[in-house]
C-alpha positions, 0 to 999 in steps of 0.5 A: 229595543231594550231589555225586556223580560216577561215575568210569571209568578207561578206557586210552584214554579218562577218563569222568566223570559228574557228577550236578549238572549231569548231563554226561560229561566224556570225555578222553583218559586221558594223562599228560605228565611232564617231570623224571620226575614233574612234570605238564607236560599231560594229557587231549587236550593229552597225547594229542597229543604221543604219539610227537611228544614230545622225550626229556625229556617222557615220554607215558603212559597210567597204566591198562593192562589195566584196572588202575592201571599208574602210580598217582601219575600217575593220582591227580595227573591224576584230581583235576587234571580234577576240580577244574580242567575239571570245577569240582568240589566234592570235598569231602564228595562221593560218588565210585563208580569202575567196576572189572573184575570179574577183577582181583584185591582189591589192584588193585580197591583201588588204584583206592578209594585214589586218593581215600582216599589223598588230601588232598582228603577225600570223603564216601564212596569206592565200587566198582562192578563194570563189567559192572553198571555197563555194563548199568545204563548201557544201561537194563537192570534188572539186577536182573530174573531175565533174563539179558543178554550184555554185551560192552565192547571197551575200549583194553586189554581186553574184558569179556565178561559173562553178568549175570542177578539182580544178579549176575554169572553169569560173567565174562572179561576178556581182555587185548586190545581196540581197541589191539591192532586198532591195532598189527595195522594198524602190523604189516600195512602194513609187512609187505605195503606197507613203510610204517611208521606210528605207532599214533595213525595206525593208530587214526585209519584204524580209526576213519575208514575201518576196517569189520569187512567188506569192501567199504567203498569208502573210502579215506585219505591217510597219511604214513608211512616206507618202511622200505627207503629210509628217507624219508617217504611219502604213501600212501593206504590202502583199507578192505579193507586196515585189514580184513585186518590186524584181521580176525585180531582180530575172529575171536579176541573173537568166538571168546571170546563163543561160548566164553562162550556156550557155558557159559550156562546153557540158560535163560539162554542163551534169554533172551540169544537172545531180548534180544540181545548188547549191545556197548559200549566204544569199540571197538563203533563199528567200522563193521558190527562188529555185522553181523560178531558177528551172523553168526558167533552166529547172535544179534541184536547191539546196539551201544548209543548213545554206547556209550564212556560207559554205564559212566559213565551207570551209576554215576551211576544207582548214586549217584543211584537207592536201587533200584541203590545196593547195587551200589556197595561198598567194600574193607576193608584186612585186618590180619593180626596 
């Protein structure tokens, strides 16, 4: 087998799975341009310049709501990580990307010219649906008659997917995920507190000292502006307050799984009870956020290991296991004469 990599465009965060030496690469999903499109940094780097950066350095992130939302930028970076950090051979190389299944053609195509609209030429370009991508990546066969729940709580959406025999038997993809947790915390500190922060300090205490409960006895110091006096503050927020801006959040995807629920099929809706829901994402490692979806299902609900990257494990069993390959296809452009 050739070089082969499994690809997930992430809004926060890029991962790649290369099959030669069986890593995942995860970087930041970020793009820094100077003179309107000159790359200036990307990745981490680019990360840590977001809301510091001066007028003439524009910091963005080329997906939004699980599609291409700059494509330029995204295939300048994309190959840019590819062939610098990842040392890899492109040419007559496999390439599977993971797309949300409730865009449209034209957007899931957009993510297959990224490569097929280059200089470099690959071997072949393929899609993968990322709900199957999602469960091979967990260790589920997709291909049995059983059917599983999988929930991915990504940077802009959450995709919730009731999977059974190879195929989807059905789909939601919202636009909200752990970005909007991160502006709740922004709107609630200034609103109860006075306190404006940036939404990089909001992820960092949804990310150190967030819980989908109360109760947490955890506490950090952030610097923040008094929006009456106008100068900077130090001021140490607690875990029930970062609760009591989210929690508003975490009943609404809750309220859209039960929905979801709601519409299985009976039989399959046994085998969800039986197996569980499982949730992945970066958004899944809020702490007790399983506890959170447990108690308003009444269902078993499993956050999976390393759960930002079974996407990208998944591709890769696309690519590497004859068994799964059929999940992988390409788009065709139409001609209308």
């Amino acid at each position: 087998m050739g070089n082969a990599y499994g690809i997930d465009l992430g809004t926060s965060y890029l991962k790649i799975y290369d099959n030669s030496s069986d890593t995942i690469l995860n970087v930041s999903n970020t793009i820094a341009v100077v003179e309107g499109n000159q790359m200036y940094s990307y990745g981490d780097d680019a990360y840590s310049m977001y809301e510091k950066a001066p007028d003439n350095i524009e910091v963005s992130f080329p997906i939004s709501c699980g599609v291409i939302a700059d494509f330029d930028n995204m295939q300048t970076m994309i190959f840019k990580i590819l062939e610098s950090d990842l040392g890899a051979r492109l040419k007559n190389s496999d390439i599977t990307i993971a797309v949300p299944t409730d865009i449209t053609e034209v957007e899931k195509k957009a993510f297959q010219d990224l490569f097929l609209k280059s200089k470099t030429k690959v071997k072949n370009v393929k899609l993968c649906e990322k709900p199957i991508a999602d469960a091979l990546g967990i260790g589920l066969d997709v291909t049995e008659p059983t059917g599983v729940m999988v929930v991915d709580i990504g940077g802009d959406t959450t995709e919730i997917s009731v999977i059974s025999l190879g195929g989807l038997v059905q789909t939601q993809l919202l636009e909200f995920g752990g970005n909007l947790l991160d502006e709740s915390i922004v709107t609630h500190l200034k609103r109860k507190y006075n306190l404006l922060i940036g939404k990089k300090t909001a992820r960092q205490l949804k990310e150190n000292i967030g819980c989908a409960k109360k109760g947490k006895d955890q506490k950090m110091t952030i610097v923040g502006r008094n929006v009456v006096s106008g100068l900077p503050v130090e001021f140490e927020v607690d875990s029930d307050t970062v609760f009591e801006g989210i929690k508003t959040d975490l009943s609404n995807i809750c309220s859209e799984v039960k929905r979801a629920l709601e519409k299985v099929p009976p039989e399959l809706a046994k085998d969800i009870v039986h197996s569980g829901i499982y949730l992945t994402g970066g958004g899944s490692n809020l702490d007790s956020l399983a506890e959170f979806f447990n108690e308003e299902t009444n269902i078993d609900v499993i956050v999976c290991e390393n759960s930002s990257e079974t996407v990208a494990k998944g591709l890769n069993a696309v690519n590497s296991e004859p068994k799964y390959s059929k999940f992988g296809f390409e788009m065709h452009t139409k001609i209308f004469g």
